[in-house]
Each structure stands twice: as structure tokens, then as C-alpha cells.
C-alpha positions, 0 to 999 in steps of 0.5 A: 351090697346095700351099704354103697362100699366099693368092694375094693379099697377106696385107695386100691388094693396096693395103698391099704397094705404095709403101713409101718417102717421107713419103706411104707412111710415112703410109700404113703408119702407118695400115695398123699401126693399121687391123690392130691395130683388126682383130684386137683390138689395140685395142678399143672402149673403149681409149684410147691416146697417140700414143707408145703407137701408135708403139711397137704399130706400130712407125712414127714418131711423126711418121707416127702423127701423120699417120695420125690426121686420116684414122682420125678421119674414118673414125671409127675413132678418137676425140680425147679432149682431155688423155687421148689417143685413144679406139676408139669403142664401137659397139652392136647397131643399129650392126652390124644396120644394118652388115650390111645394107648390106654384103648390099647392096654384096656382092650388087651386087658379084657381076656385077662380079667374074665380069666383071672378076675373072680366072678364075686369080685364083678358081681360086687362092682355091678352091685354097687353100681345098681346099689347106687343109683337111687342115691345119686337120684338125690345128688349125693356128692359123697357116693359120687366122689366113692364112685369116682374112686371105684372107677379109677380102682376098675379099670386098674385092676383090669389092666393088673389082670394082665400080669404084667408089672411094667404095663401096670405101671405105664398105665397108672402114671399115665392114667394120674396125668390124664387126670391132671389134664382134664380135672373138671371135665372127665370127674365124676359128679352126681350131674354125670354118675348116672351116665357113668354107671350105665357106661360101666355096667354096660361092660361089666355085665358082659364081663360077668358073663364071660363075653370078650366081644360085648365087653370090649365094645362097651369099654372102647365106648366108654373110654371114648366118651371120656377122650371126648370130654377131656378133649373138652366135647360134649356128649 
């Protein structure tokens, strides 16, 4: 996959479907949200109107507005009556606890991906990664920020691969908080891609190759090393 394009969507498979009616203007409202809250857009701690999230997202205040009931479910967003809407501030104990059960849900997943993930699906992944390499040699900002995105879109679909909507979800919302915590310090850069790469490849090769132990060791590695840094350690 000499071109550098991940084989998935660079917004996941879910956002690059039904773009048209009053649902999917909804649904791409909250996408324009969910990516602003995962790379820094906006922060823990920001308060922002209505109109200032139509003109970030670029979609109708209508459908912002739509958007809005399912973000503060999640608990993404916070209503602060007369001043708008606020990102939650989240703590140490939130992202500790966060991780653990992110090492939970991931480590279940693993047999679930080598079944229902298909073997042109994986090889893609590790091709990219190799593909990669040599551009980010030369510190190309743009094959990080994509392998960023193939990251996030990864360890998504390993969890997706159990088959389980409920934990899917659990999984995704608490993923974008962890995100929100720990911004500049568990984000891809062309400094920390090469690392990240070998983290990867460490458990996709296994994966390819149909083997649950290597595979769910090298992912237990590499979810550590990002509690790690968010944590605000060093490796």
C-alpha cells in the first residue's frame, strides 16, 4: 500500500456511510464535535455556545442542536445554564480507571479480531505501517496525524470485532475522554511515530499469524506504555 492510505476511513468506517436527511446531518454534527474533542479542538474546561460549535463544525445550528442530547449523555459535554456548554474537566483516577478497563475490553477483543477480521484487512494495517516508515524518517507531519487516525480507527475495530454494540460504545466515548486528558502527551507526532509503528506491528503480525498469546502480550505492552504517558511518564 505504497500510497500511505490507511485502508480504513480516516474517520472509521461508521462516519464515511449515510451522508443525507435530518438523521445523518445529526450524526455528522456530532462526528464534527466528537473530532474536535479529539484533537484538542476543544478542551477540558472550554465553554462554548451553540453558534460557536456551528461555526467550528460547520454544520447547521439545527443540527448542533440535535447533536447535543447524545454528547451530554455521554458525558462528553456539560450544559452550564445562560453560559452555554462546557467540556468536562476529567482527573488522575479518571484516566487510571479508564485504561483498566480499556486493557479489559482490548484483551478480550484479540480472539474476536483474528476470527472475525480478515487476514487483507491486517495485512493492509501492517503495510501501511512499513509503507510509512521512511516518511516519517523525514518527519512528515501529515503520515503522522493519518497514522494517528489509523490508531484510534485499529483498536476500534478490534473491540467492534467482539460483536457487542454496548461495549463498542463504552469503549469509543471513553476512548475521546482519554483523548481529552491527556492531549499533548499520548498524540502521535513524527518525534514518537516510529515508536508507535513498532508498538503496532508488534501485535499485528501476531495477529496476522493467528496467534492470541504474542498478540495479546505486545497489546498489554502497548496500552501500557500509553497509561504511561498519559500519566505524564516518560518511556
Amino acid at each position: 500500500m505504497n500510497s500511505l492510505t490507511p485502508s480504513a476511513d480516516d474517520d472509521g468506517t461508521a462516519k464515511a456511510t449515510n451522508r443525507a436527511g435530518t438523521a445523518t446531518l445529526r450524526q455528522v454534527a456530532y462526528d464534527s464535535i466528537e473530532d474536535l474533542l479529539n484533537n484538542g479542538g476543544l478542551k477540558p474546561g472550554d465553554v462554548v455556545s451553540q453558534r460557536e460549535l456551528m461555526e467550528k463544525t460547520g454544520a447547521t445550528l439545527g443540527a448542533v442542536r440535535e447533536a447535543i442530547p447524545r454528547l451530554e449523555a455521554e458525558g462528553l459535554l456539560i450544559t452550564l445554564p445562560k453560559r452555554g456548554l462546557m467540556v468536562p474537566s476529567l482527573d488522575i483516577t479518571f484516566v487510571r480507571d479508564a485504561y483498566q478497563m480499556r486493557t479489559m475490553i482490548e484483551m478480550t477483543s484479540v480472539p474476536f479480531a483474528i476470527k472475525h477480521i480478515s487476514k487483507s484487512v491486517i495485512a493492509g494495517w501492517i503495510d501501511w505501517h512499513n509503507s510509512a516508515i521512511d516518511h516519517l524518517d523525514r518527519g512528515d507531519e501529515e503520515v503522522a496525524q493519518r497514522l494517528q487516525r489509523l490508531d484510534w480507527d485499529i483498536h476500534l475495530q478490534m473491540v467492534s470485532a467482539i460483536g457487542n454494540a454496548l461495549i463498542t460504545n463504552v469503549y469509543r466515548v471513553t476512548s475521546i475522554k482519554t483523548r481529552m486528558v491527556g492531549q499533548s502527551r499520548i498524540r502521535v507526532t513524527p518525534a514518537n511515530a516510529s515508536r508507535v509503528i513498532g508498538e503496532h506491528l508488534a501485535f499485528l503480525n501476531p495477529l496476522y499469524a493467528g496467534d492470541e498469546v504474542e498478540a495479546t502480550k505486545a497489546l498489554c505492552q502497548h496500552i501500557d506504555n500509553s497509561l504511561t504517558l498519559a500519566l505524564g511518564g516518560t518511556l
